[in-house]
Backbone as CSV, one residue per row, in Angstrom:
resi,resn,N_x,N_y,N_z,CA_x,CA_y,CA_z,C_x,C_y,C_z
1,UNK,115.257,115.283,66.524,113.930,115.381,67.080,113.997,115.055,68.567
2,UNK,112.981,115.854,69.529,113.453,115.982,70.844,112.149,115.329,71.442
3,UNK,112.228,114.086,72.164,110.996,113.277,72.377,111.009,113.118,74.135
4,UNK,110.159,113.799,74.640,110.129,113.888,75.943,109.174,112.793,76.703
5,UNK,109.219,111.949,77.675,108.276,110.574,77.952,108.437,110.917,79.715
6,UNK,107.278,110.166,80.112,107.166,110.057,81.777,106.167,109.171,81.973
7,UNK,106.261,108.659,83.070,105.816,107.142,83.729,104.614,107.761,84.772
8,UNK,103.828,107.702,85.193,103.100,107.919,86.101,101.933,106.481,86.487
9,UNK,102.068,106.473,87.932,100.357,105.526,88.086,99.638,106.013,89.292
10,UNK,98.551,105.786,88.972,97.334,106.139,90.278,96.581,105.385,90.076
11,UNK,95.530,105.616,91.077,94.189,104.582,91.227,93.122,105.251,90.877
12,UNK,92.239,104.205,89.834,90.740,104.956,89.847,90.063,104.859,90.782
13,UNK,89.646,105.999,91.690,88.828,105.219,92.813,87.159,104.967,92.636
14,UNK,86.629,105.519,91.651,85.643,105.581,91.239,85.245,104.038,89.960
15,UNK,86.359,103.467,89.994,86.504,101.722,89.818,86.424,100.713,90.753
16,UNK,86.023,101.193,91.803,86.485,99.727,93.022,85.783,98.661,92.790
17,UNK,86.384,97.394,93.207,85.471,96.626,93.040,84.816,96.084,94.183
18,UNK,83.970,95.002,94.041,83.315,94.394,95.211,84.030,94.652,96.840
19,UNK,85.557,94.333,96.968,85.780,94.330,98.327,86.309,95.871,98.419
20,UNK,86.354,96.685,97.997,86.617,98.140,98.173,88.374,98.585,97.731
21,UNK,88.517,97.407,96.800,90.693,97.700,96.003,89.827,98.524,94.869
22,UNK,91.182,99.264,94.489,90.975,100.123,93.334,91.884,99.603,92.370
23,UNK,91.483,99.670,91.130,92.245,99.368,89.804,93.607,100.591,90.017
24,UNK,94.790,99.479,89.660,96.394,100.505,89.682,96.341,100.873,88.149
25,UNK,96.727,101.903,87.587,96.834,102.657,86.342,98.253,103.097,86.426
26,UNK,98.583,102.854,84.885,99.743,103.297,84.437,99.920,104.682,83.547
27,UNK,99.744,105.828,83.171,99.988,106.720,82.478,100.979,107.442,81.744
28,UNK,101.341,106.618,80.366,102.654,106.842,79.414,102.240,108.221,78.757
29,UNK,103.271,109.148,78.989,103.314,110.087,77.974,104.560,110.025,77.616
30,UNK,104.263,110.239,76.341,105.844,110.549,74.960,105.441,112.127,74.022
31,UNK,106.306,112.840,74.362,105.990,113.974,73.415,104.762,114.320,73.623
32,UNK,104.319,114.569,74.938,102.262,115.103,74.854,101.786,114.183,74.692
33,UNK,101.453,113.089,74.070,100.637,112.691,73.604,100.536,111.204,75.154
34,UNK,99.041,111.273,75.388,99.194,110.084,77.031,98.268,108.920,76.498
35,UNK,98.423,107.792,77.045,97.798,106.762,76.636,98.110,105.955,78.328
36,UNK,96.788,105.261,78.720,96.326,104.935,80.020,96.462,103.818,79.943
37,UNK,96.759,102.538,80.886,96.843,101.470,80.847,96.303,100.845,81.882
38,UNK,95.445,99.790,82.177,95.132,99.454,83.421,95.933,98.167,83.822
39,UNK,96.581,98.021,84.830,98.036,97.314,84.820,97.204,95.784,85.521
40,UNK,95.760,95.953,85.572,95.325,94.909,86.188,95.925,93.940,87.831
41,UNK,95.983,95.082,88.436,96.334,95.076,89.988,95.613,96.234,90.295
42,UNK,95.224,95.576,91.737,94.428,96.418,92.365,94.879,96.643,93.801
43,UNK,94.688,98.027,94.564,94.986,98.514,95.847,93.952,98.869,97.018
44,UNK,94.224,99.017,97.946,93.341,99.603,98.858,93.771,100.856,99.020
45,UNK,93.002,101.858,99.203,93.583,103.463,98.979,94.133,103.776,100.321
46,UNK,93.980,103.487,101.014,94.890,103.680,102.607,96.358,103.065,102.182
47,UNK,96.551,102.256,100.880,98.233,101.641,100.825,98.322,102.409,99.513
48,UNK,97.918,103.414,99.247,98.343,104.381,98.188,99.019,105.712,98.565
49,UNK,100.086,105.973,98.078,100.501,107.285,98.736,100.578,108.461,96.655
50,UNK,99.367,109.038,97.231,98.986,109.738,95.959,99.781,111.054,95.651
51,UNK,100.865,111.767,96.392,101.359,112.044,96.412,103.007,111.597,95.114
52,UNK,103.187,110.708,95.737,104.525,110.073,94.714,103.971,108.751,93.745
53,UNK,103.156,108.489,94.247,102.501,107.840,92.778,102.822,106.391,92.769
54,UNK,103.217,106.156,94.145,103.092,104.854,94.250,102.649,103.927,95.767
55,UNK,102.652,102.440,96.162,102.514,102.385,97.498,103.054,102.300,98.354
56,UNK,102.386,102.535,99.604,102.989,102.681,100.872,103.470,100.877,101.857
57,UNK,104.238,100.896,100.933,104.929,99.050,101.208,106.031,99.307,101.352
58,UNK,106.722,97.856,102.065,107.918,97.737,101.796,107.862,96.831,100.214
59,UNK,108.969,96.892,99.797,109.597,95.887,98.381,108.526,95.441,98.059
60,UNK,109.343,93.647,99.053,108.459,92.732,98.927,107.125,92.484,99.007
61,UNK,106.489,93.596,99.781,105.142,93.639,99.867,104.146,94.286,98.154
62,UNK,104.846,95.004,97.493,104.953,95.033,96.584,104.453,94.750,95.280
63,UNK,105.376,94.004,94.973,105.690,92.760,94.497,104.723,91.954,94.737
64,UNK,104.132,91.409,95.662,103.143,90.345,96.288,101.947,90.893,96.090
65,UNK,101.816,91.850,94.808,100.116,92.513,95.038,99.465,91.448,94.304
66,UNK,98.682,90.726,94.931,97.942,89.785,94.085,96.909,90.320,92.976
C-alpha cells in the first residue's frame, strides 16, 4: 500500500488577534485525506513568506516565537 503525506503551514489571517499576529497552522496530509492543526503560535504577516510556507527569520529568531 502506497501512502503519500506532506507538511504544510500558513497563517489565518482572517484570525488575528488583538495586536494584529496571525494564528501559525499546520496542514497534514496522508493519502488525501488533510487534517489542520493550530500550532498555537502566532505571526505578523510582514514575517511570513507565503510563498514557501514559512518565516522570514533567521533560526534563532524562530525558535523565539513567543
Amino acid at each position: 500500500m502506497n501512502h503519500t503525506h506532506s507538511v504544510s503551514f500558513w497563517i489565518n489571517r482572517a484570525k488575528a488577534n488583538k495586536t494584529g499576529k496571525m494564528p501559525i497552522y499546520a496542514r497534514l496530509t496522508v493519502s488525501g485525506k488533510r487534517a489542520e492543526i493550530d500550532t498555537g503560535r502566532y505571526t505578523e504577516s510582514e514575517r511570513w513568506n507565503v510563498k514557501e510556507g514559512n518565516m522570514k527569520a533567521q533560526p534563532w529568531q524562530v525558535f523565539a516565537i513567543p
